[in-house]
N, C-alpha and C positions, 0 to 999 in steps of 0.2 A: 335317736336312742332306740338300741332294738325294742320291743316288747314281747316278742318269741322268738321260740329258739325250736330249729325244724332238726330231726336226725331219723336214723331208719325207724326208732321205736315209735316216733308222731311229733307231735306239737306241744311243746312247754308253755307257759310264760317264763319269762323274765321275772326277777325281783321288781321292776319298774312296770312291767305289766300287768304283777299281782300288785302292787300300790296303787297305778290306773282302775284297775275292777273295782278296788274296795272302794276307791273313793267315787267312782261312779254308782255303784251299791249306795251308798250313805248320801248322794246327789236324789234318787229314785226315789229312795223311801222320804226324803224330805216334800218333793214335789207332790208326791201321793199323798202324804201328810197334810202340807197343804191344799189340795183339793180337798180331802176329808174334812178339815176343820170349816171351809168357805161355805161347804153345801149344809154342815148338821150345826156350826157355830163354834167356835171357840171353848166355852163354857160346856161344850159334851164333846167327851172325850173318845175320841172315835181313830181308825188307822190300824193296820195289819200290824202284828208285833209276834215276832218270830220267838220261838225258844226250845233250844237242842237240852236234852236229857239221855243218859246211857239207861238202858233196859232196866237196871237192877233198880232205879231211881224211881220213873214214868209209871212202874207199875202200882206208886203209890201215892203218887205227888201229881200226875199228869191230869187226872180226872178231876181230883178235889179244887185245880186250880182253876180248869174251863170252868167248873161251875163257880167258883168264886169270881172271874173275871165276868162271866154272864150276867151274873145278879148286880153285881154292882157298877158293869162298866159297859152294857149291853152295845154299846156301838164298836170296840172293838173286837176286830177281828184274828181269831187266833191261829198262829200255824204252828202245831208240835214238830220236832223233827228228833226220833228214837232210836240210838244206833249205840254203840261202840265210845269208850271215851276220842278215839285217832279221828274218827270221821269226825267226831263234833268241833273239836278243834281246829279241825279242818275250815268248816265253815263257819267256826266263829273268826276265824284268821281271814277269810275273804269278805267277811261282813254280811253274809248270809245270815245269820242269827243276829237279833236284839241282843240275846246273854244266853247261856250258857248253865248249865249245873255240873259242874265237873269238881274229879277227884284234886283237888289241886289246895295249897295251902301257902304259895308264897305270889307276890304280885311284881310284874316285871312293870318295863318303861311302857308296854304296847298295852296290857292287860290291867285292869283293875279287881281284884279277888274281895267278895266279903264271903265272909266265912258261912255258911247256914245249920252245919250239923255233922256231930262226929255221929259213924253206925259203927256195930264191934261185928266181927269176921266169924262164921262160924265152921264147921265143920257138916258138910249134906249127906247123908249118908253112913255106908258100914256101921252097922248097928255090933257088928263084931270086935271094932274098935274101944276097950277102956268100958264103961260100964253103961249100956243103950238107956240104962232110967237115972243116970247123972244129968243134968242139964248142962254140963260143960264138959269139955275132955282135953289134957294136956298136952301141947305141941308136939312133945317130945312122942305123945304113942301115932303119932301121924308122918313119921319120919317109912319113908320105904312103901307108905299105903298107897297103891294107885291113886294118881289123879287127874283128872281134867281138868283142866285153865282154859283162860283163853292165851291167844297168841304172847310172845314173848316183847312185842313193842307196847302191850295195853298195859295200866298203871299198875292195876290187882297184880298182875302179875310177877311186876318189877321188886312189888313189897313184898309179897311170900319168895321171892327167889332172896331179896334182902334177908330177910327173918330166918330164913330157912338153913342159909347159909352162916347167917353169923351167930344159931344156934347150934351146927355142927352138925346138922339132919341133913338125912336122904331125901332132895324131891326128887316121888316120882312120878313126871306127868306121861302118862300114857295116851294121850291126844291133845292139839292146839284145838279148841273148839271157840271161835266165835258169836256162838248164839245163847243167851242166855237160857231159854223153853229148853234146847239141846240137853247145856251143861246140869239143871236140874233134872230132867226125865233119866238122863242116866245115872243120876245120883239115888235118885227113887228106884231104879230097877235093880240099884248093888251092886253094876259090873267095876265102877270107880266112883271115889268119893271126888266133892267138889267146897270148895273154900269160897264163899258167898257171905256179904250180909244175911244176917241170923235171923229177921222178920221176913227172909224168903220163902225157909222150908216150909211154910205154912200155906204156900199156892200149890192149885191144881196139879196134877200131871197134865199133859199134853195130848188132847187128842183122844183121852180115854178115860170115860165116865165110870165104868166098872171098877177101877182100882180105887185106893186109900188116895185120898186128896191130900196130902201132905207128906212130905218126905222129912225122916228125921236129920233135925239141925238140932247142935249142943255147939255152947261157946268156946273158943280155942283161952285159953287161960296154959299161963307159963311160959312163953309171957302172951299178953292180952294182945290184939290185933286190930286195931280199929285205924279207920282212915275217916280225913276232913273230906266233907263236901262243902263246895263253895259256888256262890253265883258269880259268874265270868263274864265280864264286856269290854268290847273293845275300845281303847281311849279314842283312837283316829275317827270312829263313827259316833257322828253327837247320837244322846239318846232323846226320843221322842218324849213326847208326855204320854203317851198313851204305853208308853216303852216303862218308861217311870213310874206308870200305875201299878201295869202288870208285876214289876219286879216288887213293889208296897206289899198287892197281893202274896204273893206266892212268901215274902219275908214273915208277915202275919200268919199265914197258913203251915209254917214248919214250927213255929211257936208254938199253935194249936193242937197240929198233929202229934208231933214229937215224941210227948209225955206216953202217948198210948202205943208207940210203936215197938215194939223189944228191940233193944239193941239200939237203938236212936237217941240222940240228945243233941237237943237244940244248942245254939253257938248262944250263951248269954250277954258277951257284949253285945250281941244282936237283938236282943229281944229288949235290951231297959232303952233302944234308942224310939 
C-alpha cells in the first residue's frame, strides 16, 4: 500500500500515509505519557499537551491559560501553536495538537466540537464611516468601503463574503492579508477598514509607541455578525489526562473571562456542566 505519492512538485502522503503519521503521533505521545507518569507517579499529572489557537483568540486566552495550567498542573508541559484557522486544522488533522480552538460549530465522524463562546464582528476603522461616537455601525454603510480580509479559504472570510452577499452589498477587499498585527495596523492608519472580533480594537498598534494605542471598532448590527468558537479534538487520538486537565482549564477560564470581554459570550450549555 503506497504511503507517498512523488511528481515534479515533491512528495505527498497518501490518505493511508496521513492515517500511519497520525496514528504514530497518538502511539508517541502515549509512550511519553507513560514515561512521564513512571518517573513523577500517576497521582501528578504531568506530559506535554499541545494546543493550536488563530491570532484573534491567543491574544486573549493564550496567557491566562499557561498560567492557569502552571498553578494548578505545574508538571505539565505546554506547547501553543498560533497561526491561521487552515494551518490549525491542519495539524489538528495529523494529530499534531491535543485540541484545537477553532471557528467551527458542527461536529463530524473524525472531529468532536464543544462549543466555548460566541464573539460579535466589528468594524476596525474609517471613522468616516456612519457616526465615529456610535458604538455600532450598520452593515449596509460598509457595502463599497475598502477592506482587508484575510485569504478567501479562511472562515472570517467565508462569512462576510456569506453576509455580504445575501445582504446585497459591495465587498470590497482591497488586499488578502494573512496576518492579523497587519490587518489591524492598517486599520488604525485609515488606508482600509478591517472586520475583526470587536474586543480587538483595543490593542496596540504594531511596532510603534508614539501613536493612539487603539484603533477604533464599533459593532456591525443590521444584521448582527457573530461566529461560534469551539474546542476541537481528534476522535482517532485517545486524549491524555494531562490533555483532559488542560482542556478542564481552559473550559473554566472562558467562563471566567467571557463576562469582561466586549463582544464575548460564554457557551452556557458549557458552563452549568
Amino acid at each position: 500500500m503506497p504511503l507517498l505519492t512523488r511528481s515534479h512538485a515533491g512528495v505527498v502522503p497518501t490518505e493511508a500515509g496521513l492515517t500511519l503519521y497520525r496514528h504514530a503521533q497518538s502511539i508517541l505521545k502515549q509512550v511519553v505519557q507513560m514515561r512521564s507518569e513512571m518517573k513523577t507517579g500517576v497521582h501528578a499529572l504531568s506530559g506535554r499537551v499541545a494546543v493550536g489557537m488563530p491570532s484573534s483568540i491567543s491574544s486573549s486566552l493564550a496567557i491566562p491559560l499557561f498560567e492557569r495550567v502552571r498553578s494548578l498542573h505545574p508538571g505539565i508541559r505546554m506547547e501553543f501553536f498560533d497561526g491561521m484557522s487552515g494551518y490549525l486544522q491542519e495539524l489538528l488533522a495529523v494529530g499534531t495538537l491535543d485540541f484545537a480552538v477553532l471557528l467551527r460549530e458542527e461536529e463530524t465522524r473524525d472531529v468532536t466540537v464543544i462549543p466555548l463562546f460566541t464573539e460579535r464582528l466589528a468594524v476596525l476603522g474609517v471613522p468616516w464611516v456612519g457616526n465615529a461616537n456610535d458604538p455600532c455601525v450598520a452593515l449596509e454603510a460598509m457595502s463599497g468601503v475598502p477592506l482587508v480580509l484575510p485569504g478567501r479559504t479562511n472562515g472570517l472570510r467565508l462569512l462576510i463574503e456569506r453576509v455580504f452577499d445575501a445582504e446585497g452589498l459591495e465587498l470590497n477587499v482591497v488586499a488578502d492579508i494573512n496576518s492579523l498585527p497587519a490587518m489591524i495596523e492598517i486599520a488604525q492608519r485609515g488606508e482600509a477598514a478591517t472586520l475583526l472580533p470587536g474586543y480587538l480594537g483595543g490593542k496596540a498598534p504594531v511596532g510603534d509607541s508614539d501613536r493612539p494605542p487603539h484603533v477604533l471598532s464599533r459593532y456591525l448590527t443590521n444584521p448582527t455578525l457573530e461566529r461560534c468558537v469551539s474546542l476541537c479534538r481528534l476522535n482517532s487520538v485517545p486524549q491524555t489526562a494531562a490533555a483532559k486537565a488542560v482542556q478542564a482549564c481552559l473550559v473554566h477560564l472562558v467562563g471566567e473571562l467571557a463576562p469582561g470581554i466586549p463582544g464575548m459570550a460564554a457557551a452556557i450549555p458549557l458552563l452549568s456542566k
